[in-house]
VMD Tcl script that builds the backbone (N, CA, C; Angstrom):
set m [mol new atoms 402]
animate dup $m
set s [atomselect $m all]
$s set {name element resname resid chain x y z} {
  {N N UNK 1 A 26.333 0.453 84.150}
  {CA C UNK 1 A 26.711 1.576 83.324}
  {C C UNK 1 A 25.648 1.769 82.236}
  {N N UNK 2 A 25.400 2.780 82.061}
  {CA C UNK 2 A 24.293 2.991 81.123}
  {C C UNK 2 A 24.684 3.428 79.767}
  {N N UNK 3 A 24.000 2.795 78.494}
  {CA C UNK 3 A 24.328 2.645 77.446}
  {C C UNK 3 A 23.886 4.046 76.811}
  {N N UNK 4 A 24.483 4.991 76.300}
  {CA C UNK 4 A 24.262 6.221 75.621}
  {C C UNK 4 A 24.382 5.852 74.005}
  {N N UNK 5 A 22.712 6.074 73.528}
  {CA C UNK 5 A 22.598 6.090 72.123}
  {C C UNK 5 A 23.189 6.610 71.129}
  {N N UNK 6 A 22.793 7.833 72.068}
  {CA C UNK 6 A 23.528 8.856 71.019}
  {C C UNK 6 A 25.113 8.816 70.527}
  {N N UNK 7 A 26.225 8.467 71.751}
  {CA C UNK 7 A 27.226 7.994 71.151}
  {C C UNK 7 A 27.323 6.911 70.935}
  {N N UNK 8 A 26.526 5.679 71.010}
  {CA C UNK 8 A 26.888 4.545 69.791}
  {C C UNK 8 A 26.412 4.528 68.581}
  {N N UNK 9 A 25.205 5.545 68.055}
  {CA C UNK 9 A 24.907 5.409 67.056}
  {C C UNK 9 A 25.410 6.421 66.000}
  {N N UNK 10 A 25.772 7.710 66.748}
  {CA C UNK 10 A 26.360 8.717 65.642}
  {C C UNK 10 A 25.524 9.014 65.408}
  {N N UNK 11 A 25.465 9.677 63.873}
  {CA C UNK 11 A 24.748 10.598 63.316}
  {C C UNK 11 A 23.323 9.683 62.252}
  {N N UNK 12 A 23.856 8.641 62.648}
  {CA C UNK 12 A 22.795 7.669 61.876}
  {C C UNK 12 A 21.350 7.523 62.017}
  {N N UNK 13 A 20.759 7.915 63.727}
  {CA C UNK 13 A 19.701 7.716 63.369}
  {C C UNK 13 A 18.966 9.463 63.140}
  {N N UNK 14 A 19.719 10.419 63.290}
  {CA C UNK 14 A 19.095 11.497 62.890}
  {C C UNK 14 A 18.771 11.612 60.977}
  {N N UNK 15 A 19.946 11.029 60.679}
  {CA C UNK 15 A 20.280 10.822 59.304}
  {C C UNK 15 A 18.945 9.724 58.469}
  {N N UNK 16 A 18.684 8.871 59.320}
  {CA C UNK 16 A 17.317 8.138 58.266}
  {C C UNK 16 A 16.238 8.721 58.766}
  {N N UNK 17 A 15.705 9.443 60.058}
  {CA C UNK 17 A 15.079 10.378 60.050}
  {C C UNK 17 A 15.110 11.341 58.914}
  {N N UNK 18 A 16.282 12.010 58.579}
  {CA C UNK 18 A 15.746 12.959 58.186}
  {C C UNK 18 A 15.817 12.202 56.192}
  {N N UNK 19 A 16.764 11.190 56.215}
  {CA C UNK 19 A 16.334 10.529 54.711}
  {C C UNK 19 A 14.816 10.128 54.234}
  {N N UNK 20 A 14.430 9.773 55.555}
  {CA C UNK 20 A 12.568 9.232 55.011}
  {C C UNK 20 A 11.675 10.364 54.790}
  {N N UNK 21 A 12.208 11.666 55.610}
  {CA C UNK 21 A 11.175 13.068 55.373}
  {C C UNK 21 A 11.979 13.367 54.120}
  {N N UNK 22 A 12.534 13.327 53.326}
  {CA C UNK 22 A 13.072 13.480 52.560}
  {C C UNK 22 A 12.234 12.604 51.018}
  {N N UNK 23 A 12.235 11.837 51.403}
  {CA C UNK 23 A 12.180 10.370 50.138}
  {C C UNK 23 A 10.103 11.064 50.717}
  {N N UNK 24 A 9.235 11.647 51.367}
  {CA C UNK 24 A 8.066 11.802 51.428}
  {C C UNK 24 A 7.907 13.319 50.575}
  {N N UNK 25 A 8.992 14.097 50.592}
  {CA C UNK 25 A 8.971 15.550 49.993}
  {C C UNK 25 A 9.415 14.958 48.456}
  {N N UNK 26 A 10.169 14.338 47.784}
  {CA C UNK 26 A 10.523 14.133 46.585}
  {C C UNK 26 A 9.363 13.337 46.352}
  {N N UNK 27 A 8.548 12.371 46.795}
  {CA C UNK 27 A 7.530 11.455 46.157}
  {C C UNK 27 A 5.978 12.401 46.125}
  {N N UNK 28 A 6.156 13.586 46.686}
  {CA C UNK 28 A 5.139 14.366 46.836}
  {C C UNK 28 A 5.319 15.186 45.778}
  {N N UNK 29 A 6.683 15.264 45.264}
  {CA C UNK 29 A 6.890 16.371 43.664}
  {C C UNK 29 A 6.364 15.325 42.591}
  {N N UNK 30 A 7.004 14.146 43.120}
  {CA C UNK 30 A 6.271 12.746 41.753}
  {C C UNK 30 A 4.856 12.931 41.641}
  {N N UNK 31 A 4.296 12.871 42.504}
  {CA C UNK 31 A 2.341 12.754 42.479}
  {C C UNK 31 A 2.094 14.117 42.035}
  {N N UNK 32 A 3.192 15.043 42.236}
  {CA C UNK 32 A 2.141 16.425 41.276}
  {C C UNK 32 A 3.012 16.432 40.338}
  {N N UNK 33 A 3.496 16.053 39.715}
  {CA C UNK 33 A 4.065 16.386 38.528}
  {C C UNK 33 A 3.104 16.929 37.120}
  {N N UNK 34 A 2.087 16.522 37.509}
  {CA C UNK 34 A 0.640 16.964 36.342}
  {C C UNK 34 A -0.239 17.867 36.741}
  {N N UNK 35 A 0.176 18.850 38.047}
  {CA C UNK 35 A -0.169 19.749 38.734}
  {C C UNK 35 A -0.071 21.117 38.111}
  {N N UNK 36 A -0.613 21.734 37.601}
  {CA C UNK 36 A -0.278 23.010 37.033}
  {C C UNK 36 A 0.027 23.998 37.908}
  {N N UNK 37 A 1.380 24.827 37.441}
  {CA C UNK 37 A 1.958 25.849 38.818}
  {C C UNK 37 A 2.852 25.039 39.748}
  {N N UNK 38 A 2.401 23.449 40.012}
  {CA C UNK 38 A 3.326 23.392 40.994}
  {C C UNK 38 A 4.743 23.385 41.331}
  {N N UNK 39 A 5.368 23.649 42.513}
  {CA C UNK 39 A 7.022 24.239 42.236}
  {C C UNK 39 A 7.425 22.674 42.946}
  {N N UNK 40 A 8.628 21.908 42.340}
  {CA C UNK 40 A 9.417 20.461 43.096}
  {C C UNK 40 A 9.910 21.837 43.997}
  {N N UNK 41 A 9.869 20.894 45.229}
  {CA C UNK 41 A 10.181 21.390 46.307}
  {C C UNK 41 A 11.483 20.120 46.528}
  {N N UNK 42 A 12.777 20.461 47.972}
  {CA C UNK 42 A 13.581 19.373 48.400}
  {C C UNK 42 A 14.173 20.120 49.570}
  {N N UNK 43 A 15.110 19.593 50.812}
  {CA C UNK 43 A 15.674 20.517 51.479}
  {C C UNK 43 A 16.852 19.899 50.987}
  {N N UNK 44 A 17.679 20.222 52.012}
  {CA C UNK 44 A 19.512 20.080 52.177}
  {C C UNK 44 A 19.768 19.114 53.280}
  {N N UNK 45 A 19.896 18.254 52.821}
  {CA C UNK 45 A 20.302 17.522 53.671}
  {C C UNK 45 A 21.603 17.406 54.667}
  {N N UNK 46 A 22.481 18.228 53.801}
  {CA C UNK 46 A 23.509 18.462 54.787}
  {C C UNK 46 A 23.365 19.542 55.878}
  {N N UNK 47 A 22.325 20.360 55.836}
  {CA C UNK 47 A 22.346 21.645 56.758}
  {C C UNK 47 A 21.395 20.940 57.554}
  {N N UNK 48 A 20.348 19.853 56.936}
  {CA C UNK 48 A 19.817 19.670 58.336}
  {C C UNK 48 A 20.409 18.621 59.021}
  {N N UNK 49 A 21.080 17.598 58.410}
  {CA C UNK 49 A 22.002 16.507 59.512}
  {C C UNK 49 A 22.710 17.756 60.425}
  {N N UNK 50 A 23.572 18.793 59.821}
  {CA C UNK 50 A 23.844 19.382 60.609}
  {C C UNK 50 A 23.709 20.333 61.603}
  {N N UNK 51 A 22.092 20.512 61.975}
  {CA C UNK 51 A 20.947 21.492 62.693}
  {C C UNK 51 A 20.958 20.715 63.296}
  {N N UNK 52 A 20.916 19.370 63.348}
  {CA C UNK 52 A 20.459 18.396 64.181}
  {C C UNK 52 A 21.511 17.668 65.280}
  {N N UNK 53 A 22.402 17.796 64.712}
  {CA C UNK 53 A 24.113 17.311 65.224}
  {C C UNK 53 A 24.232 18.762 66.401}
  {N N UNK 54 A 23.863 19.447 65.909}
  {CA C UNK 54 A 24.428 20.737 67.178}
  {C C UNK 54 A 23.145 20.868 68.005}
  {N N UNK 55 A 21.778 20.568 67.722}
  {CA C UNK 55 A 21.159 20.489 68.534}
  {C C UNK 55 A 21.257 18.959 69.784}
  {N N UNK 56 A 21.905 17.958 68.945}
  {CA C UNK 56 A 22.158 17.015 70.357}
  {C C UNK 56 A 23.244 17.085 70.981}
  {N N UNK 57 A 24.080 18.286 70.085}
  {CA C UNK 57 A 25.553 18.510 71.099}
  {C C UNK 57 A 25.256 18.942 72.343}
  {N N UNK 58 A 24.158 19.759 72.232}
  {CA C UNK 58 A 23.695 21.080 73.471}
  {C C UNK 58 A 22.867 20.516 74.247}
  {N N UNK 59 A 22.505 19.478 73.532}
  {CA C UNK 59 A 21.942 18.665 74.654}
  {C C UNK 59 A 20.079 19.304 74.472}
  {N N UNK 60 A 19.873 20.166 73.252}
  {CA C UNK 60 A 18.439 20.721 73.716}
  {C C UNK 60 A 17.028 20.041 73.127}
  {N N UNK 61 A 17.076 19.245 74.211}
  {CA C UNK 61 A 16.019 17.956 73.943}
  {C C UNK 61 A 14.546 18.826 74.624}
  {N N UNK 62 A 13.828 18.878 73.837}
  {CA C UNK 62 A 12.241 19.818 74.380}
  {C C UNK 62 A 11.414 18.824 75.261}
  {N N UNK 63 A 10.687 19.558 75.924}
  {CA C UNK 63 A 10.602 18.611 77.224}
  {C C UNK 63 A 8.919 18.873 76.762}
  {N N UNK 64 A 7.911 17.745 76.125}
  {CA C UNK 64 A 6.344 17.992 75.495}
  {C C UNK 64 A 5.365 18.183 76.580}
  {N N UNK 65 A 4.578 18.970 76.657}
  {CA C UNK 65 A 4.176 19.377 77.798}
  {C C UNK 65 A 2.888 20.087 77.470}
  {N N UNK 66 A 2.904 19.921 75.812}
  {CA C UNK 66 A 1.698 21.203 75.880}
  {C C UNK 66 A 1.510 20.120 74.584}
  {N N UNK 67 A -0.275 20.443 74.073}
  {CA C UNK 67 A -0.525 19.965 72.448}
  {C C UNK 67 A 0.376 20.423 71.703}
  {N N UNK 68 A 0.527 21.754 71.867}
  {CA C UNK 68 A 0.990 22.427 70.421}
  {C C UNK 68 A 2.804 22.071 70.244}
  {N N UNK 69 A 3.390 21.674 71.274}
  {CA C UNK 69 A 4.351 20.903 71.143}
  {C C UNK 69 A 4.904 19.874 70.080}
  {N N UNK 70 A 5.541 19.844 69.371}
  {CA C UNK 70 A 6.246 18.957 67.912}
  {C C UNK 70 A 6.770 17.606 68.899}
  {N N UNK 71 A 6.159 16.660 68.803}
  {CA C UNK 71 A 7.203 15.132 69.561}
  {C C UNK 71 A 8.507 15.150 68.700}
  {N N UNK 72 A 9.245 14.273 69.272}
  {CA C UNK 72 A 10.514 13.887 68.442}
  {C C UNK 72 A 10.200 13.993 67.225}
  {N N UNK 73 A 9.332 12.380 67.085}
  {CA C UNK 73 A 9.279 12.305 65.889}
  {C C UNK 73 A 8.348 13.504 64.719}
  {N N UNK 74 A 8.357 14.392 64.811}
  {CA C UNK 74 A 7.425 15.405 64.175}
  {C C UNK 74 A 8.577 15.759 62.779}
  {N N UNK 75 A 7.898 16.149 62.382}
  {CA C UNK 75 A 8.766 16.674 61.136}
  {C C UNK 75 A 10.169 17.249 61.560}
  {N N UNK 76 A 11.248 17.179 60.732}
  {CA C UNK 76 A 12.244 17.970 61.571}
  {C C UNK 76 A 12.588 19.251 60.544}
  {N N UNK 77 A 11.361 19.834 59.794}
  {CA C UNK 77 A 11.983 20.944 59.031}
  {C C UNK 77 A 10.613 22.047 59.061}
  {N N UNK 78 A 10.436 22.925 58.490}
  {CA C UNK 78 A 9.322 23.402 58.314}
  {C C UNK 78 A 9.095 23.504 56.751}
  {N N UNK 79 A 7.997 24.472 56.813}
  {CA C UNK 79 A 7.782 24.725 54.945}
  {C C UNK 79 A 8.885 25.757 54.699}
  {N N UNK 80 A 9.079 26.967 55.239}
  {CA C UNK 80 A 10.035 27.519 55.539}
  {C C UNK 80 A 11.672 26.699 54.565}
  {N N UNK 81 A 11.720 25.684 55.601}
  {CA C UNK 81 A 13.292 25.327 55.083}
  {C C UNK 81 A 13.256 24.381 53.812}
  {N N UNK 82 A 12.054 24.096 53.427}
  {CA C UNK 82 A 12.123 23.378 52.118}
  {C C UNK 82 A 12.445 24.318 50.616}
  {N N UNK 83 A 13.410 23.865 49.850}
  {CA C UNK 83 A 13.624 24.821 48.866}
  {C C UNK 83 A 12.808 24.121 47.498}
  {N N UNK 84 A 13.493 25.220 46.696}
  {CA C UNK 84 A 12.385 24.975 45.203}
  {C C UNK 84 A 13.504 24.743 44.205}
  {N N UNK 85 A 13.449 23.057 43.706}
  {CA C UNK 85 A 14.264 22.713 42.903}
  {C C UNK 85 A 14.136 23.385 41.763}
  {N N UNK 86 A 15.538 23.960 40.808}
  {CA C UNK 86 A 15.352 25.029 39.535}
  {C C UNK 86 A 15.461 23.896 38.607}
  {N N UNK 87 A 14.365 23.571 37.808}
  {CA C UNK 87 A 14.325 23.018 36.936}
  {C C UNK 87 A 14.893 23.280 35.382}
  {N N UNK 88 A 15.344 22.248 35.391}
  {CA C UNK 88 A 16.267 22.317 33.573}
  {C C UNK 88 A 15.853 22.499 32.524}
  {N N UNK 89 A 14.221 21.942 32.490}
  {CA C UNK 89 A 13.371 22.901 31.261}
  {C C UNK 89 A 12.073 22.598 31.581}
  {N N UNK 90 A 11.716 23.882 32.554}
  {CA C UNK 90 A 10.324 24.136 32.882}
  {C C UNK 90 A 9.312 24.006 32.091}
  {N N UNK 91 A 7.939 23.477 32.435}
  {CA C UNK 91 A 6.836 23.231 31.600}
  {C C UNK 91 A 6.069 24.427 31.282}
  {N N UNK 92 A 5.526 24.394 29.724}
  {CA C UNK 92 A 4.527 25.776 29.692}
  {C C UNK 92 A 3.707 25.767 30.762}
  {N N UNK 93 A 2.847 24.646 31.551}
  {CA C UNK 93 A 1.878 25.210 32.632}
  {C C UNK 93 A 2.813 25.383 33.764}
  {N N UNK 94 A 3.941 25.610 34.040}
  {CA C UNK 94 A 4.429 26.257 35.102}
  {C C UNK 94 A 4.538 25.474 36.621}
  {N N UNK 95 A 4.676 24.242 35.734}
  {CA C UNK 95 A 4.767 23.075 36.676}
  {C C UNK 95 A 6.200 22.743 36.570}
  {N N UNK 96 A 7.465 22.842 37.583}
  {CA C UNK 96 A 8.951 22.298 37.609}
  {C C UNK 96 A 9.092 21.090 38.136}
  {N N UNK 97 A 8.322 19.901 38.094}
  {CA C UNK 97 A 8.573 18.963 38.242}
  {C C UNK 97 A 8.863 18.447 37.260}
  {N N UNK 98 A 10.547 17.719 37.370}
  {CA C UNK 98 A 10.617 16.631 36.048}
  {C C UNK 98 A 11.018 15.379 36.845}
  {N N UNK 99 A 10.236 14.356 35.963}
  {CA C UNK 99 A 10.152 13.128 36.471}
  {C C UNK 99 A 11.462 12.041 36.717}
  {N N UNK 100 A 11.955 12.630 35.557}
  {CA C UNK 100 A 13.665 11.997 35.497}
  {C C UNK 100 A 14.254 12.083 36.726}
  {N N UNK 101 A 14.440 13.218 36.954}
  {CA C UNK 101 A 15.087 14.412 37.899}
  {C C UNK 101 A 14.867 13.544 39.424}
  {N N UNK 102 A 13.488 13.843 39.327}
  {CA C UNK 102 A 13.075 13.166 40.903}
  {C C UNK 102 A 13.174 11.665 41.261}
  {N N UNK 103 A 12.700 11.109 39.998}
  {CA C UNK 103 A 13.158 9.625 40.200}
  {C C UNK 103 A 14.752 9.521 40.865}
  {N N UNK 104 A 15.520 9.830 39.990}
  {CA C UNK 104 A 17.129 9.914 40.263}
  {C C UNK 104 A 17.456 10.490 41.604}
  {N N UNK 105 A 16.702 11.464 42.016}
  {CA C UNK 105 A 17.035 12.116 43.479}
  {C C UNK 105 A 16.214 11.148 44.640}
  {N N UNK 106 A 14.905 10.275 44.204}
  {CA C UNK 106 A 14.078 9.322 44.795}
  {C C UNK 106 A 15.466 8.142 45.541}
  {N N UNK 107 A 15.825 7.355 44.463}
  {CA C UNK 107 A 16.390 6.613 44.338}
  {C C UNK 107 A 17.814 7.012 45.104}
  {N N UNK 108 A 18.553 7.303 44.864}
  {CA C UNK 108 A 19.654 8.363 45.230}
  {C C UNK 108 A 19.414 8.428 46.845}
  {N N UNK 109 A 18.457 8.797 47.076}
  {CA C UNK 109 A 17.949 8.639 48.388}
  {C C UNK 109 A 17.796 7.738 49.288}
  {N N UNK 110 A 17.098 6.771 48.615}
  {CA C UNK 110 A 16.270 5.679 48.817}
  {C C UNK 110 A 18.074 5.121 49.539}
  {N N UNK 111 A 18.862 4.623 48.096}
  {CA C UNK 111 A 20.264 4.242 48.527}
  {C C UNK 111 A 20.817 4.216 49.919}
  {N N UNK 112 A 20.930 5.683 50.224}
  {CA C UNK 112 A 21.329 6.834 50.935}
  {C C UNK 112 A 20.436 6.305 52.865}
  {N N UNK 113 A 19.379 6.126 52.646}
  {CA C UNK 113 A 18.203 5.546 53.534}
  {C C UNK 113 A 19.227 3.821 53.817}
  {N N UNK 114 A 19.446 3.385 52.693}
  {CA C UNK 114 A 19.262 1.583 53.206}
  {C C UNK 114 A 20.457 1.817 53.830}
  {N N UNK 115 A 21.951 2.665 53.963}
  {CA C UNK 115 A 23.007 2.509 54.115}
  {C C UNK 115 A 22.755 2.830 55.279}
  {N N UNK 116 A 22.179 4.120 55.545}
  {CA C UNK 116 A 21.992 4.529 57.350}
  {C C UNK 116 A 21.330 3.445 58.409}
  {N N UNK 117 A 20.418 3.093 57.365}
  {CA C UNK 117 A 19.569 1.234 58.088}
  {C C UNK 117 A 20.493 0.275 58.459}
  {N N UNK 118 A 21.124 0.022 57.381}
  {CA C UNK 118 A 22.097 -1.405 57.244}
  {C C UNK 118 A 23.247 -0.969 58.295}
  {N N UNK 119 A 23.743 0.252 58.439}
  {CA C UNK 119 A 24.833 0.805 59.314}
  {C C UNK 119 A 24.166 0.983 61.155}
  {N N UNK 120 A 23.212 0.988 61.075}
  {CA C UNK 120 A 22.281 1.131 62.384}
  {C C UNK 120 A 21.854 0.101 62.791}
  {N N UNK 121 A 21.637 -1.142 61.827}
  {CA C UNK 121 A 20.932 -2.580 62.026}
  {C C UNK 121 A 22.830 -3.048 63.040}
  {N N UNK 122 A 23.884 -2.753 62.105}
  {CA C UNK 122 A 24.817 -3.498 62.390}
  {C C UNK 122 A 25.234 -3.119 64.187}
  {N N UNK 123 A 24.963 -1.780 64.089}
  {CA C UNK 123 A 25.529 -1.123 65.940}
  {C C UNK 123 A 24.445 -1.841 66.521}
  {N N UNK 124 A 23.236 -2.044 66.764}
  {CA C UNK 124 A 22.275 -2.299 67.385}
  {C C UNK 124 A 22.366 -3.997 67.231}
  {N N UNK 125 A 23.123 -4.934 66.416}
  {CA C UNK 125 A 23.722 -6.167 66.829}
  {C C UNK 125 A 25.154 -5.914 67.610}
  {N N UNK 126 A 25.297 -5.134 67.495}
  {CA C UNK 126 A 26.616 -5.420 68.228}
  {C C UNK 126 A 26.729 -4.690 69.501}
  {N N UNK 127 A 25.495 -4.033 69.930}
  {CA C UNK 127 A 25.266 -3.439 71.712}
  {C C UNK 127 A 24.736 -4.595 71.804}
  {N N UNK 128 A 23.466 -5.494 71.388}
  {CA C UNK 128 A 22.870 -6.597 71.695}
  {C C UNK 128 A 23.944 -7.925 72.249}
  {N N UNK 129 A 24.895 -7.741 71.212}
  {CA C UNK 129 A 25.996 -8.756 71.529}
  {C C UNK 129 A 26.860 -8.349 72.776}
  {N N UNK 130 A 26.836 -7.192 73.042}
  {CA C UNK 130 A 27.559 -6.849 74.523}
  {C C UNK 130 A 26.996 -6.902 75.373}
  {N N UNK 131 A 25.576 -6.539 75.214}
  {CA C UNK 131 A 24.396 -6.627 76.333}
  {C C UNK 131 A 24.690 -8.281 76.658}
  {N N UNK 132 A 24.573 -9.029 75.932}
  {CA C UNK 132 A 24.337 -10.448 75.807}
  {C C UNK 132 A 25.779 -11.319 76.824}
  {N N UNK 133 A 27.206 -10.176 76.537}
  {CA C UNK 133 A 28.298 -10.811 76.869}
  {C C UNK 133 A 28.877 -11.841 75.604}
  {N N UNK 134 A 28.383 -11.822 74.771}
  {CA C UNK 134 A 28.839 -12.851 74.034}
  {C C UNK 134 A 30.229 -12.739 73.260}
}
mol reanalyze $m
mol bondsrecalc $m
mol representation Tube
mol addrep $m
């Protein structure tokens, strides 16, 4: 009988997928924060766990075949779906990064990341332990 990932793991491994592109877009508002003009960017994490949940309902797995093709692992958002965090008190050079802000949403994240790990480490001992018979 063949072991289907997708229903033993749930929504978990789309979920630290999309937590680590996440925790790379908030650490990318940290490094410009002394950027003049630049806008903190973040997406939604709930609209894309849930873009992603109906795309493995349907089953529409892209079959790579060409360069210009995105692999799995490719980004799962565009520039497009990234939004522009409204900052609480914008800088005269027109830079909305605040450092507080992002740290707290970093972290927050980061959290958010170890739980989907630690919850994915635990299914993947316990198919091992069935694989095993034990």
């Amino acid at each position: 009988m063949a072991i289907s990932f997708q229903n033993a793991l749930g929504i978990h491994d789309s979920a630290l997928r999309i937590r680590a592109q996440r925790a790379e877009v908030i650490a990318e508002n940290l490094a410009n924060a002394d950027t003049p003009n630049y806008k903190a960017r973040d997406l939604d994490f709930q609209s894309m766990l849930q873009n992603q949940q109906q795309l493995q309902s349907r089953g529409l797995e892209m079959n790579v075949n060409n360069d210009m093709h995105r692999p799995g692992g490719a980004t799962l958002f565009t520039e497009e779906e990234l939004m522009y965090r409204n900052p609480l008190a914008p800088s005269v050079d027109g830079n909305t990064v605040e450092a507080h802000v992002e740290h707290a949403k970093y972290m927050e994240n980061s959290l958010a990341f170890q739980s989907s790990f630690t919850f994915l480490n635990s299914k993947f001992k316990g198919l091992m332990t069935a694989i095993r018979g034990e």
